[in-house]
C-alpha positions in Angstrom: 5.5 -0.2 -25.8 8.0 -2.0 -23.5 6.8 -5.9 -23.2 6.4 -7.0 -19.4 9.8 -9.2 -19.8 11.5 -6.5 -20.7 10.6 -4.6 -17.9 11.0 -7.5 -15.7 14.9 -7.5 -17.2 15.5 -4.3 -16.4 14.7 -4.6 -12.7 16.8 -7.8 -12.3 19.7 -5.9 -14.0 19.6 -2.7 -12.0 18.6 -4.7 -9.1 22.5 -7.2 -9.9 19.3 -10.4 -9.6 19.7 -13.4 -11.7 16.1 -14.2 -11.2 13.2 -14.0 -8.6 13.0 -16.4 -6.1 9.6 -15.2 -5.2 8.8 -16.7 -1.6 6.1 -13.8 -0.5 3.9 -11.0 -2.1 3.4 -8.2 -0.2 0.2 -6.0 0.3 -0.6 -2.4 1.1 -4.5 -2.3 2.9 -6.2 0.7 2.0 -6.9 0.7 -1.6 -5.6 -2.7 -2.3 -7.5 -5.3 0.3 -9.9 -2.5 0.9 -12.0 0.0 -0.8 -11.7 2.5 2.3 -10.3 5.5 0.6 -13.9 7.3 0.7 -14.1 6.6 3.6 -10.7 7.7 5.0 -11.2 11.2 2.2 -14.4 12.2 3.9 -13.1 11.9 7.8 -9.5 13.6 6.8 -11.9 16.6 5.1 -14.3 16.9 7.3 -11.8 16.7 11.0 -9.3 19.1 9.1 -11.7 21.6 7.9 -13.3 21.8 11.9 -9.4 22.9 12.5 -9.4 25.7 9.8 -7.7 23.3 7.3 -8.7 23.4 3.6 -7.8 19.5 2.4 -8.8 17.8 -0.8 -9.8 14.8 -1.6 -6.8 14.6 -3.6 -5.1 15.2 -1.0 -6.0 12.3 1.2 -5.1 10.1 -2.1 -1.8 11.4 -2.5 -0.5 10.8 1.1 -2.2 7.8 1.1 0.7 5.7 3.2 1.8 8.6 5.7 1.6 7.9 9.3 -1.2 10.5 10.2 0.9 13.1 12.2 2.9 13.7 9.1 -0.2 14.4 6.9 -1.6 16.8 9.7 2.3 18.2 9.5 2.4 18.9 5.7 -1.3 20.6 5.2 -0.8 22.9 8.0 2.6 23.7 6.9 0.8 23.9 3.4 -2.1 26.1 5.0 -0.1 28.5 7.5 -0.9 27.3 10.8 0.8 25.2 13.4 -0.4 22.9 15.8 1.4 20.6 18.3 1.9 17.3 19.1 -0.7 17.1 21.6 -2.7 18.9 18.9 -2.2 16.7 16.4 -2.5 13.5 18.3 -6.0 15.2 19.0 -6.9 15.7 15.2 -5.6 12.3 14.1 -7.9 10.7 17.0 -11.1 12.8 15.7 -10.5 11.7 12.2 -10.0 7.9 13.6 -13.3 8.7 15.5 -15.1 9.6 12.3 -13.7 7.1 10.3 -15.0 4.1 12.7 -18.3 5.8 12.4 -18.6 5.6 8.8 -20.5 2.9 7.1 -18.6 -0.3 7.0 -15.4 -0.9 4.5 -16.2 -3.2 1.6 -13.5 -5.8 0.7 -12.2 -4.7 -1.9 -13.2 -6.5 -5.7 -10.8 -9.0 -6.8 -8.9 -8.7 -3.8 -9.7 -12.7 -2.3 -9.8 -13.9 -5.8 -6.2 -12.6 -6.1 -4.9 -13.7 -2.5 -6.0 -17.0 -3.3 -4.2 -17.6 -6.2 -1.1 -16.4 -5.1 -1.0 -19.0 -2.2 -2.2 -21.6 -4.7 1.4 -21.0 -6.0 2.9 -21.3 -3.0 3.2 -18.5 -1.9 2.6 -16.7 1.0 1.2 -12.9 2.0 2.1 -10.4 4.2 -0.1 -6.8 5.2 2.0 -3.7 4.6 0.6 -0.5 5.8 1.1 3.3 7.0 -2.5 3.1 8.4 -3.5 3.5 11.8 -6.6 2.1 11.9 -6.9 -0.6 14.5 -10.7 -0.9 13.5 -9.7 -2.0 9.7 -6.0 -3.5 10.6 -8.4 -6.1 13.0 -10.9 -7.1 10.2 -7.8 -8.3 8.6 -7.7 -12.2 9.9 -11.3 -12.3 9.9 -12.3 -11.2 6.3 -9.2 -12.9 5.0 -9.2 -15.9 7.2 -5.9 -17.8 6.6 -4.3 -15.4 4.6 -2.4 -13.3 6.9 -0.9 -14.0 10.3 -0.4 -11.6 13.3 3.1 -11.8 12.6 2.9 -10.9 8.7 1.3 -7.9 9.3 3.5 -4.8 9.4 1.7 -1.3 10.4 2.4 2.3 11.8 2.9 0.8 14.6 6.0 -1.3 14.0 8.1 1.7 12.3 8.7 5.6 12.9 8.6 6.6 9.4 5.9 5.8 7.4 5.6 6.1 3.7 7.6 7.2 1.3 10.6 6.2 3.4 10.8 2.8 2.9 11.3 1.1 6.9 7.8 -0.8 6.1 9.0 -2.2 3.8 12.3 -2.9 4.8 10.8 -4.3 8.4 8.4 -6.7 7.1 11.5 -8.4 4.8 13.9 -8.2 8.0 10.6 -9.5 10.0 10.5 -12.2 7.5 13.8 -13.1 6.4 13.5 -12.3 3.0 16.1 -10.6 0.3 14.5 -8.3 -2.0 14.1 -11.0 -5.2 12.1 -13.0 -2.6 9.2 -10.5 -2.8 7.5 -8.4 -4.7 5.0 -5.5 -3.5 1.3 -4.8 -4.4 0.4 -1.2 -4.2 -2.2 1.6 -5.0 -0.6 4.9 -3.8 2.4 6.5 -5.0 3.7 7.2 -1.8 3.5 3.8 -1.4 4.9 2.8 -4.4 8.2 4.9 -3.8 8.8 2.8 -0.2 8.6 -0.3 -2.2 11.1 0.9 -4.7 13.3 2.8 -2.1 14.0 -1.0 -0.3 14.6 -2.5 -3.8 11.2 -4.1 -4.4 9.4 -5.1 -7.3 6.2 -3.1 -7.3 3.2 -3.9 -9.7 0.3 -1.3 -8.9 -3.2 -0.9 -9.4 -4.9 2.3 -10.1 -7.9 1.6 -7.8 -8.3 5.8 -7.5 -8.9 9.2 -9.0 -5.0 9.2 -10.1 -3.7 9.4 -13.1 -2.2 6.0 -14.2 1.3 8.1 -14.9 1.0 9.4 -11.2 2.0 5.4 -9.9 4.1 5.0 -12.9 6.3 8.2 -12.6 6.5 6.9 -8.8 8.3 4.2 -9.6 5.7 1.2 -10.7 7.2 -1.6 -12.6 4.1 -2.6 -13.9 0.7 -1.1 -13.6 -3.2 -3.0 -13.7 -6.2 -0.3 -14.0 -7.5 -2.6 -11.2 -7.4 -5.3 -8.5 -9.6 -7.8 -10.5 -7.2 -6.9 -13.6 -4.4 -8.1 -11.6 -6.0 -10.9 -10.4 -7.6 -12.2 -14.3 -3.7 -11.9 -15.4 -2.1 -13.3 -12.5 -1.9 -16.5 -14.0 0.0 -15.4 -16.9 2.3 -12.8 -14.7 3.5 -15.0 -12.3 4.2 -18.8 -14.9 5.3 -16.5 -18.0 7.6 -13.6 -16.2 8.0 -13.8 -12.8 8.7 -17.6 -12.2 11.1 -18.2 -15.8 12.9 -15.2 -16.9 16.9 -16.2 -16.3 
């Protein structure tokens, strides 16, 4: 089994870094601050299949990260039809609709626990996500008061592409001012995980889903927890015994 400095070597090597200077951690929402994929599986399912759309909850896990017209794209493609923009704009608002309606979106476990100790360091947070939901994106300052700014947060709606292709993540270190050994990325999807690698990130992800663990790790994680509070219990050793002294 490769040790955690070893793999923490071989991204400063590939990567031409002496060391991190780690200034910022970087969050994905859904999944990660938020235990809202249910919630987002059952209004993708439901709003597709009143279009004549077969999509699995799988589905909704694996493109977890896409703006929402590109997911509509890629399982009508996938299912033989074809709708247009107006008719996707349409689809994407029904499934927002449903989405608001269902019951509210519990913080997810570990989440504040880990936030917390990550500015205790010094360090500071910013939100990273492909979603579109204002309803969640606006809970943000309120149910993690402090944590992250207006300014830190980065979402569909600063970018064009949304995940895999990494401009969210490339945007919130321009946005920032940050070079890549100044951040590292915390992330639940694979789609998402292959943005964070495709800027250059670190990426340490947490199998909060119905994934396989090699699904994340064949995306590209450099180190994977089976969840948020995992993370959180081991930040401590993480960030003092690799991340802030490897040479």
């Amino acid at each position: 089994m490769i040790s955690v400095e070893n793999i923490i070597r071989k991204y400063l090597q590939e990567t031409g870094f002496d060391r991190f200077s780690l200034k910022a951690v970087l969050f994905d929402m859904d999944g990660v601050l938020y235990d809202s994929l249910p919630n987002h599986a059952y209004s993708w399912v439901t709003v597709m299949r009143n279009y004549g759309l077969t999509m699995h909850e799988i589905d909704v896990y694996l493109n977890e990260g896409r703006i929402g017209d590109e997911t509509i794209r890629i399982i009508s493609k996938r299912e033989g039809k074809t709708f247009d923009a107006e008719d996707r704009k349409r689809i994407y608002q029904e499934k927002t609709n449903l989405f608001n309606s269902c019951p509210p979106t519990p913080i997810m476990h570990g989440s504040l626990e880990l936030l917390q100790k990550i500015v205790a360091k010094g360090l500071y947070t910013m939100l990273v996500t492909g979603s579109g939901q204002p309803s969640l994106i606006d809970r943000v300052s309120l149910d993690f008061k402090g944590l992250f700014s207006r300014e830190k947060i980065i979402t569909s709606f600063d970018v064009k592409n949304g995940k895999p292709h990494p401009e969210l993540y490339l945007t919130a270190l321009q946005k920032a001012g940050l070079n890549t050994c100044e951040a590292i990325v915390i992330e639940n999807a694979p789609l998402g995980v292959e943005a964070a690698c495709a800027a250059g990130l670190f990426v340490i992800a947490v199998n909060t889903g119905p994934l396989p663990d090699s699904t994340l790790l064949d995306a590209g994680a450099n180190l994977l927890f089976p969840s948020l509070e995992a993370l959180s219990d081991e930040w401590e050793n993480v960030y003092n015994t690799y991340l802030l002294n490897i040479p």
